[in-house]
VOMIBA-555546 format. One record per atom (N, C-alpha, C): residue number from 1; x, z, y; atom name. Coordinates in steps of 0.001 Angstrom, whole numbers. Layout:
% VOMIBA-555546
   seq        xx        zz        yy   atom
   NUM         X         Z         Y     CA
...
This chain:
% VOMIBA-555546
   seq        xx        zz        yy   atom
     1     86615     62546     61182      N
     1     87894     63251     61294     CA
     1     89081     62284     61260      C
     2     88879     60817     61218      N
     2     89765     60303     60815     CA
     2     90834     59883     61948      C
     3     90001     60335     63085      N
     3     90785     60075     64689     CA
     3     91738     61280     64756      C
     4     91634     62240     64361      N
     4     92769     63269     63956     CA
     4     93755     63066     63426      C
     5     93919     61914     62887      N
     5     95096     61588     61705     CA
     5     96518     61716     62474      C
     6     97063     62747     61916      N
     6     98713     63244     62899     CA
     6     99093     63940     61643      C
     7    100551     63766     61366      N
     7    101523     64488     60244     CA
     7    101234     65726     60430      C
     8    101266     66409     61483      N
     8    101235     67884     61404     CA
     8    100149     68053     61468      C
     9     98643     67555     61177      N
     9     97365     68344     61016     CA
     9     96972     68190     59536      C
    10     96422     68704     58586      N
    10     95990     68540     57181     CA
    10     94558     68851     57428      C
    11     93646     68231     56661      N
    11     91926     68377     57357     CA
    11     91808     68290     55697      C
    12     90931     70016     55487      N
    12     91035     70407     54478     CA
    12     89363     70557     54399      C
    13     88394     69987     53360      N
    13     87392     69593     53566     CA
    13     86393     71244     52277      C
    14     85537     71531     53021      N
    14     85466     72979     51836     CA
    14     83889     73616     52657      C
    15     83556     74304     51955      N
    15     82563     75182     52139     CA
    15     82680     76266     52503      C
    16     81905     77180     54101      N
    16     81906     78253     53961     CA
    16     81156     79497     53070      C
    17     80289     79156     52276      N
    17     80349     79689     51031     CA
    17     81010     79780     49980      C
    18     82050     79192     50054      N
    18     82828     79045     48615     CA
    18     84322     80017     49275      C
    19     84079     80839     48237      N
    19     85820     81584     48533     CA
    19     87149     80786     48209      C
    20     86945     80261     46932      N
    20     88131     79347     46790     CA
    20     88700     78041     48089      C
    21     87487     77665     48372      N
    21     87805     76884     49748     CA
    21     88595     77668     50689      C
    22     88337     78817     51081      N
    22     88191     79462     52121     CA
    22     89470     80064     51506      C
    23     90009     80405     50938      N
    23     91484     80589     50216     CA
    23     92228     79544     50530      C
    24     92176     78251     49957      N
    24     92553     77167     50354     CA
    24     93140     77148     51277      C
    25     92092     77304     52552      N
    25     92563     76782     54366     CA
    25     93434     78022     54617      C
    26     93355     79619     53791      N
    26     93921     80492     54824     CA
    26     95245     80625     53910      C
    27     95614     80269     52763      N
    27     96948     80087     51971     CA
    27     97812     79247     52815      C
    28     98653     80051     53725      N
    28    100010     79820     54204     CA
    28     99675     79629     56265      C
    29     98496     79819     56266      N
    29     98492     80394     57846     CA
    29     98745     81580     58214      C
    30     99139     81023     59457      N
    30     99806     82439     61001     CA
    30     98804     82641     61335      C
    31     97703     81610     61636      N
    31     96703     82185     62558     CA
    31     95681     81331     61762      C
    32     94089     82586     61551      N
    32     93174     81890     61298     CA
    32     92120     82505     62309      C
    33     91303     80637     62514      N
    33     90648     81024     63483     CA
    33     89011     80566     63212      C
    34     88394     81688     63072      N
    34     87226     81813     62810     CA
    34     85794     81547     63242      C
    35     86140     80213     63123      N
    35     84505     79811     64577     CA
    35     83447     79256     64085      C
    36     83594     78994     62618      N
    36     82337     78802     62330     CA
    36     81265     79543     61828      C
    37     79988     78770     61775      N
    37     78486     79965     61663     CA
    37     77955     79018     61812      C
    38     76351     79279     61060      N
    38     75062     78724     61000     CA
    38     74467     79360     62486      C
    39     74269     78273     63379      N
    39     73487     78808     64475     CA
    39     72464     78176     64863      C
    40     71485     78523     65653      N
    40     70088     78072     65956     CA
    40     70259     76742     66314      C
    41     69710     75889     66300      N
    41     68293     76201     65735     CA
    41     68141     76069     64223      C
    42     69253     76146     63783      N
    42     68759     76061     61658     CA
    42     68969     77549     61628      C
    43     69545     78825     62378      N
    43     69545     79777     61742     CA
    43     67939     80273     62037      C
    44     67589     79252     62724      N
    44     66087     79496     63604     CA
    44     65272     79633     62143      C
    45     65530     78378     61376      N
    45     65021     77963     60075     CA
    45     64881     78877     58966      C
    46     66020     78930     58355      N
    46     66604     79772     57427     CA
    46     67569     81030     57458      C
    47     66618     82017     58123      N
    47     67803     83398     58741     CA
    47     68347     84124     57251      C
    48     67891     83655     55899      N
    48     68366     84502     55197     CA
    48     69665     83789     54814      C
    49     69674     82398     54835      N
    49     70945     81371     54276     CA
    49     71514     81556     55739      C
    50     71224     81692     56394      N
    50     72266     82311     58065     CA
    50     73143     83507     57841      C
    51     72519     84656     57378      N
    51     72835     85404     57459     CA
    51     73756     85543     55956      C
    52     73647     84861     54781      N
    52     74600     84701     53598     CA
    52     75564     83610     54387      C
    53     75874     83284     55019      N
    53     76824     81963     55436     CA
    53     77665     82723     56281      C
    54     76874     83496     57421      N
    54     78169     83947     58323     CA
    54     78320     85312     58001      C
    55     78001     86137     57516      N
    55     78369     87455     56901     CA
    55     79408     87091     55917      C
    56     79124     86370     54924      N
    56     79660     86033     53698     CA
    56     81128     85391     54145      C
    57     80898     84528     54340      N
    57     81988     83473     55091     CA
    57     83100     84887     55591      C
    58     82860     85611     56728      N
    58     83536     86139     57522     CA
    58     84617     87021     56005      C
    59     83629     88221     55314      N
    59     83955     89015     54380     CA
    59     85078     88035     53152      C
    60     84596     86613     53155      N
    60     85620     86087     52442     CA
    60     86889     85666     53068      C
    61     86881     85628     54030      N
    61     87792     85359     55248     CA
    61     89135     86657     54792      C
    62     88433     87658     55497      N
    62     89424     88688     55499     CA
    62     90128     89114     53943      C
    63     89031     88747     52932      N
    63     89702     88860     51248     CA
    63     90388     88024     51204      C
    64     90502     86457     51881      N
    64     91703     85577     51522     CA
    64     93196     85991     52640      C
    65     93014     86736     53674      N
    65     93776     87026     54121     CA
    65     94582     88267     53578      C
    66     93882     88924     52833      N
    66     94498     90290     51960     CA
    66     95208     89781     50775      C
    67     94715     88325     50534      N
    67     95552     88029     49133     CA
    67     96578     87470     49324      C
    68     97188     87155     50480      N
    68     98217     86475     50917     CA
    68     99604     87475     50781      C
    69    100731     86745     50775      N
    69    101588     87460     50455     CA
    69    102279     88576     51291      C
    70    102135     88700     52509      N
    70    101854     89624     53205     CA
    70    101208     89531     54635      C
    71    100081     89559     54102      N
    71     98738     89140     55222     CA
    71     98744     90524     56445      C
    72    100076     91039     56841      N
    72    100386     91721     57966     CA
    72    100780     90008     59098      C
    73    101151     89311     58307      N
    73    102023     88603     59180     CA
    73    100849     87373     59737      C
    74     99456     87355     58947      N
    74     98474     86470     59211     CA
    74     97468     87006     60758      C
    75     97424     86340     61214      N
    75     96380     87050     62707     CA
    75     95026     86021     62795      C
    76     94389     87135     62820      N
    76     92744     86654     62443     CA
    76     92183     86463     63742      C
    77     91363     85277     64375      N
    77     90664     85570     65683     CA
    77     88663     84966     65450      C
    78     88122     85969     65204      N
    78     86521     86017     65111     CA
    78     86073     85476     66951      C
    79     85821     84532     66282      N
    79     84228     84398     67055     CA
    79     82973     85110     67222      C
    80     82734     86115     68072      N
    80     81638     86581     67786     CA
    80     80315     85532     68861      C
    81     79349     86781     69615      N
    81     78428     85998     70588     CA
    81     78217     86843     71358      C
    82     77942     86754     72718      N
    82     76930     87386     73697     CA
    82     75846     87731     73151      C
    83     75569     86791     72279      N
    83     73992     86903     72186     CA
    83     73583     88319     71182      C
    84     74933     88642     70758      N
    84     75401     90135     70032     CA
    84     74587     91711     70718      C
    85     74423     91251     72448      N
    85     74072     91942     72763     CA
    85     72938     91981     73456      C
    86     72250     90787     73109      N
    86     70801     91141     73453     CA
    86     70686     90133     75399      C
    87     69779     89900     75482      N
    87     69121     89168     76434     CA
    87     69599     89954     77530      C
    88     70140     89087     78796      N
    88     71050     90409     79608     CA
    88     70406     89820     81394      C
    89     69365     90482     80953      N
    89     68330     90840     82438     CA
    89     68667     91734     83632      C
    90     68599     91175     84846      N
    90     69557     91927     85669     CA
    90     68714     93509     85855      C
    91     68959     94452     86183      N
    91     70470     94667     86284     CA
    91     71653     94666     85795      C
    92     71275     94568     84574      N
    92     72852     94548     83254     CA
    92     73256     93160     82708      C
    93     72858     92515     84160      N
    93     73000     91166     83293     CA
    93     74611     90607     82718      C
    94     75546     91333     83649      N
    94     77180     91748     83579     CA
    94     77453     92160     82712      C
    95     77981     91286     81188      N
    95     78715     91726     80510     CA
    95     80010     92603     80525      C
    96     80037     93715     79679      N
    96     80929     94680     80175     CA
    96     81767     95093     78425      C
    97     82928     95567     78610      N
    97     83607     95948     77497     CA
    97     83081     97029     77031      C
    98     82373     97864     75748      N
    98     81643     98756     75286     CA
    98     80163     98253     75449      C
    99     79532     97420     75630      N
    99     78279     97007     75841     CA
    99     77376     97114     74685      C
   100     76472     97937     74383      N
   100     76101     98104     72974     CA
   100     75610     96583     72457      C
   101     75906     96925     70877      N
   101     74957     95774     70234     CA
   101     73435     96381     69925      C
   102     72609     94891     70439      N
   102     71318     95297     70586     CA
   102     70995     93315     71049      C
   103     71115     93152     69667      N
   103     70673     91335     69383     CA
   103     68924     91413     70030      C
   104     68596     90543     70037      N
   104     67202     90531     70398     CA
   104     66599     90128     69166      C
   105     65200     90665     68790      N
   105     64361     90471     67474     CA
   105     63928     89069     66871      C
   106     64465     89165     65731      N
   106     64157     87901     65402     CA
   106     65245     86818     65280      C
   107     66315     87521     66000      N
   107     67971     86806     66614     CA
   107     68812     87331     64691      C
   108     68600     86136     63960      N
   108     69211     86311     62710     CA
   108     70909     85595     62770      C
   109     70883     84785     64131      N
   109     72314     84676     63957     CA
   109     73102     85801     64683      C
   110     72363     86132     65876      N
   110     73240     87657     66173     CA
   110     73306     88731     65249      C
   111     72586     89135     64727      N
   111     72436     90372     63810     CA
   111     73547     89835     62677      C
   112     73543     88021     62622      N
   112     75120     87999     60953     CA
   112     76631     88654     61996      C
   113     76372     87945     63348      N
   113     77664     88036     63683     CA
   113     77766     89384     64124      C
   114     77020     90543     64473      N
   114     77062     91980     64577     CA
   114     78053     92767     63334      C
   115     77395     92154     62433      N
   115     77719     92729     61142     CA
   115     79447     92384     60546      C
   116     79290     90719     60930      N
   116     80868     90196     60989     CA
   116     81517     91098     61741      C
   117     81324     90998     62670      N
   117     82523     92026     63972     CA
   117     82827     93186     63220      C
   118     81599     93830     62966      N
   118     82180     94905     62298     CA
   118     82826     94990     61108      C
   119     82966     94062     60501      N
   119     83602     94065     58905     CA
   119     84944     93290     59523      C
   120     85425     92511     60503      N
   120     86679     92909     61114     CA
   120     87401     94021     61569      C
   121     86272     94546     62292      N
   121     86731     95639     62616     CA
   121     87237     96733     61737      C
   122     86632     96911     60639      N
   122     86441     97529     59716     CA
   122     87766     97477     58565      C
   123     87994     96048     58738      N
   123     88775     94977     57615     CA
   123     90156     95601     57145      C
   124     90847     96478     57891      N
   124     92019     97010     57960     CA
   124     93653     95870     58723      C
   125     93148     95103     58887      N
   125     94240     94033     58969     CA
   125     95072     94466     60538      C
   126     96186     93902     60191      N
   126     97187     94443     61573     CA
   126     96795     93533     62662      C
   127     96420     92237     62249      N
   127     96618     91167     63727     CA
   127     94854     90772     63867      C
   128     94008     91095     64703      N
   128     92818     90350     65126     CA
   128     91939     90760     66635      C
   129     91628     89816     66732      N
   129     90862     90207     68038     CA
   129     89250     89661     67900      C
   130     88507     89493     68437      N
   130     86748     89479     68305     CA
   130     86682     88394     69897      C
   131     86184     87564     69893      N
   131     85911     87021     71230     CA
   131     84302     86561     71362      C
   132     83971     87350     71734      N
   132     82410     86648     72125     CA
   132     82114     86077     72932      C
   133     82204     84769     72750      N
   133     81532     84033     73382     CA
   133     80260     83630     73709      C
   134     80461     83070     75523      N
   134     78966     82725     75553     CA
   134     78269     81701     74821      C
   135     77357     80876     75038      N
   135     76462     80306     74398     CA
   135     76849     79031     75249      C
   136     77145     77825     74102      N
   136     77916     76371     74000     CA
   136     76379     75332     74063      C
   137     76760     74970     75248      N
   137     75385     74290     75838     CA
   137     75329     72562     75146      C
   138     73951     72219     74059      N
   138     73595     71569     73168     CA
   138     74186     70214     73640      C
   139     74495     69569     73016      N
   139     74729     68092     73827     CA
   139     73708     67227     73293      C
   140     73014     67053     72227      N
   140     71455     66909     71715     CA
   140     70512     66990     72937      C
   141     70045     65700     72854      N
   141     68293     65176     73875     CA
   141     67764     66248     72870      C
   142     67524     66263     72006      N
   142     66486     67099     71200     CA
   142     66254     68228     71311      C
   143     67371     68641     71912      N
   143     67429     70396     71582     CA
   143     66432     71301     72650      C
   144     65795     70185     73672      N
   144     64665     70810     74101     CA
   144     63633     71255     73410      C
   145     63344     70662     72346      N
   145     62195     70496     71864     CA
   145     62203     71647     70597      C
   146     63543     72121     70503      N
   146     63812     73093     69190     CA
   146     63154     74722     69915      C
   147     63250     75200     68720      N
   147     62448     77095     69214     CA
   147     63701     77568     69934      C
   148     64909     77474     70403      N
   148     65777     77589     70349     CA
   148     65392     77783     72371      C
   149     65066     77203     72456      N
   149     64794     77231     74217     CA
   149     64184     78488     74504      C
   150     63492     79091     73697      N
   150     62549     80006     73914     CA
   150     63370     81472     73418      C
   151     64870     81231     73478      N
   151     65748     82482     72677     CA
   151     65926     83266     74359      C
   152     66234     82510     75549      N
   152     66438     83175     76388     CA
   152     65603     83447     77621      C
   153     64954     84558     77970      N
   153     63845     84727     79080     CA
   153     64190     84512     80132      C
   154     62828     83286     81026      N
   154     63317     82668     81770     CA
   154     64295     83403     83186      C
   155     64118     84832     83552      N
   155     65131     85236     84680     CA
   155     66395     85642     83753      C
   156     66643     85227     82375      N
   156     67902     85859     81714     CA
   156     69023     84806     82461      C
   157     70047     85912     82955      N
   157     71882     85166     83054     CA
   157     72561     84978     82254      C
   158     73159     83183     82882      N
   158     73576     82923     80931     CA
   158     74883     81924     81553      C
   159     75478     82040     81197      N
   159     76610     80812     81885     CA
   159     77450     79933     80741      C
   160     76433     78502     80414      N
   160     76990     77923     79497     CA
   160     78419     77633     79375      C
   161     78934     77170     78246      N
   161     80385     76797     77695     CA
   161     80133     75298     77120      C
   162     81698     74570     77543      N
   162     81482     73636     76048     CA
   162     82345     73559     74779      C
   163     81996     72184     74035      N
   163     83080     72559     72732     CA
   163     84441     72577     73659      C
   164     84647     72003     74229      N
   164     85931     71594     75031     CA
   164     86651     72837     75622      C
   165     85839     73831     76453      N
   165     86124     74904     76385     CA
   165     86582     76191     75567      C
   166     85599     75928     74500      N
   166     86103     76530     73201     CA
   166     87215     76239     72461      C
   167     87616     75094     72779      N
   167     88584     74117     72174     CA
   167     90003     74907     72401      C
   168     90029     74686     73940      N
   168     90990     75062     74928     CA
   168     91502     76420     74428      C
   169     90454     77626     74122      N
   169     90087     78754     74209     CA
   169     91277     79087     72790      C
   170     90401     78395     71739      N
   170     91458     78613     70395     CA
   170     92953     78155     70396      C
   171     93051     76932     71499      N
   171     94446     76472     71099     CA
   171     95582     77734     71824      C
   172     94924     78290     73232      N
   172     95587     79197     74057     CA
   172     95674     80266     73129      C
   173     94606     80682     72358      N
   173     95027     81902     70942     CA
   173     96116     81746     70106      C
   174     96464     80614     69616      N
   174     97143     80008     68661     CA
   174     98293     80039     69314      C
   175     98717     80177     70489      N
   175     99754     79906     71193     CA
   175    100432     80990     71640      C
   176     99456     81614     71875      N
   176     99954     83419     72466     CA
   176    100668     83985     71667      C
   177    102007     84751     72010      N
   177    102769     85336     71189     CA
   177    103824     84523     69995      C
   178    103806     82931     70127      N
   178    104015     82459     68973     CA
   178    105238     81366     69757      C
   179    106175     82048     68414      N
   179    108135     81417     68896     CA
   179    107317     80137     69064      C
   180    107873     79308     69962      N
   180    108283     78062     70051     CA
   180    108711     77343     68726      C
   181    109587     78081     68286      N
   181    110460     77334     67104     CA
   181    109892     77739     65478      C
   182    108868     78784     65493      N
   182    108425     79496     64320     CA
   182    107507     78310     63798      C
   183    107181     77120     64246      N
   183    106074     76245     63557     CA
   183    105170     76747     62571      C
   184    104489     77880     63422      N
   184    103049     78448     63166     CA
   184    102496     77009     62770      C
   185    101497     77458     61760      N
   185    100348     77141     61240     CA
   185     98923     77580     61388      C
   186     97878     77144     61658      N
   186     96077     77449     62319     CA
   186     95666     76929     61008      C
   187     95057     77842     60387      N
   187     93635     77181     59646     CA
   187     92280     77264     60960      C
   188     91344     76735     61197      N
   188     90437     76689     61614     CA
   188     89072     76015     61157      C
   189     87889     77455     60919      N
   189     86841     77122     60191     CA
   189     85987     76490     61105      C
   190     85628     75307     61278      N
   190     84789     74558     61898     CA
   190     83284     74963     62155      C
   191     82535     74756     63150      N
   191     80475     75340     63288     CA
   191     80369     74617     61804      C
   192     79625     75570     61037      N
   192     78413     74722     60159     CA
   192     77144     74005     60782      C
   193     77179     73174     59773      N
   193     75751     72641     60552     CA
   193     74839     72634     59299      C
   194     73493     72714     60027      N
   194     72245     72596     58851     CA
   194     72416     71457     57786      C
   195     72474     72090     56649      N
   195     72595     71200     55334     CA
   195     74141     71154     54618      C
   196     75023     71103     55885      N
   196     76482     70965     55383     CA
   196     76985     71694     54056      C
C-alpha cells in the first residue's frame, strides 16, 4: 500500500470481522463502498468462515453506518454477484433486472452475498444501491488448478471483469451526485483474502 501514499488517502488497516474496525473506516464517510468478501476458491475451503465474513461484515457495515451522526447523509454501495443468480444457460443466459436468486449448490459465497443484499435491502438506510457484478477474471497461473474452474458449466455465459474495471466502477460511484467542492470522503472495504 505504500505506492498509495497521497495526503488525501488514509489506509486504515482492520478486519472484516471486527466491528470496531469497521466503525473506524465508516466514522466520517459520504460514501462507503463495500467490495469486500471471502471468495472462491477459499470460500471453496471454508463456506462456514465465508459465510461469517461476508454476512457478518456486511450487517456490521450498515450498524456502523446507523451509529453515525446522521447516517441519512452516508451512501452505502454493496457489491453483490451474478453468481447470486445461479449458472445462466442459454436461454436465460441474459441477465435481467428482477432475475430470481437461485445461487447454484454448494455456491457458499453466493448464498453470503444473497443474504447481504438482502440485509441492505432490508437495512432501512436512505442512500444505497446493490451492484452485481460479474465475475473478476483470476490473474493467478494457479487458479486453473483450483475447484473453482468447475463453478461454471462448460456452455455457461460469463463475461469476465477486471480489478481495473471494478476500480473504475467504484470511483464513477463515488463521484455521482457529489459537489465538486463538498470533499466527500470513501471508506472502501477491500476483497479478503484466505487467511487475512
Amino acid at each position: 500500500m505504500k505506492k498509495y501514499n497521497h495526503p488525501a488517502l488514509q489506509v486504515i488497516w482492520g478486519d472484516l470481522t471486527s466491528y470496531e474496525d469497521i466503525l473506524r473506516g465508516v466514522t466520517g464517510a459520504d460514501y462507503v463502498l463495500h467490495i469486500g468478501a471471502m471468495v472462491s476458491p477459499a470460500a471453496d475451503k471454508d463456506p462456514e468462515k465465508t459465510l461469517y465474513t461476508n454476512i457478518g461484515s456486511t450487517l456490521a457495515i450498515i450498524k456502523a453506518i446507523k451509529a453515525q451522526p446522521d447516517p441519512d447523509k452516508v451512501h452505502l454501495c454493496y457489491i453483490g454477484t451474478v453468481a447470486m443468480t445461479g449458472s445462466r444457460m442459454p436461454p436465460v443466459h441474459w441477465g435481467r433486472v428482477g432475475d430470481p436468486m437461485n445461487p447454484s449448490i454448494f455456491d457458499y459465497y453466493a448464498l453470503s452475498k444473497v443474504f447481504s443484499e438482502r440485509a441492505v435491502y432490508d437495512s432501512g438506510l436512505k442512500h444505497w444501491v446493490s451492484i452485481r457484478q460479474t465475475g473478476q477474471h483470476p490473474p493467478a497461473q494457479s487458479a486453473g488448478q483450483e475447484p473453482i474452474i468447475f463453478h461454471q458449466p462448460v456452455n455457461n455465459v460469463l463475461e469476465w471483469s477486471t480489478a481495473v474495471e471494478s476500480g473504475i466502477c467504484m470511483a464513477n460511484v463515488s463521484r455521482t451526485g457529489c459537489p465538486k467542492a463538498s470533499g466527500a470522503r470513501a471508506t472502501t472495504f477491500p476483497a479478503a483474502r484466505s487467511g487475512a
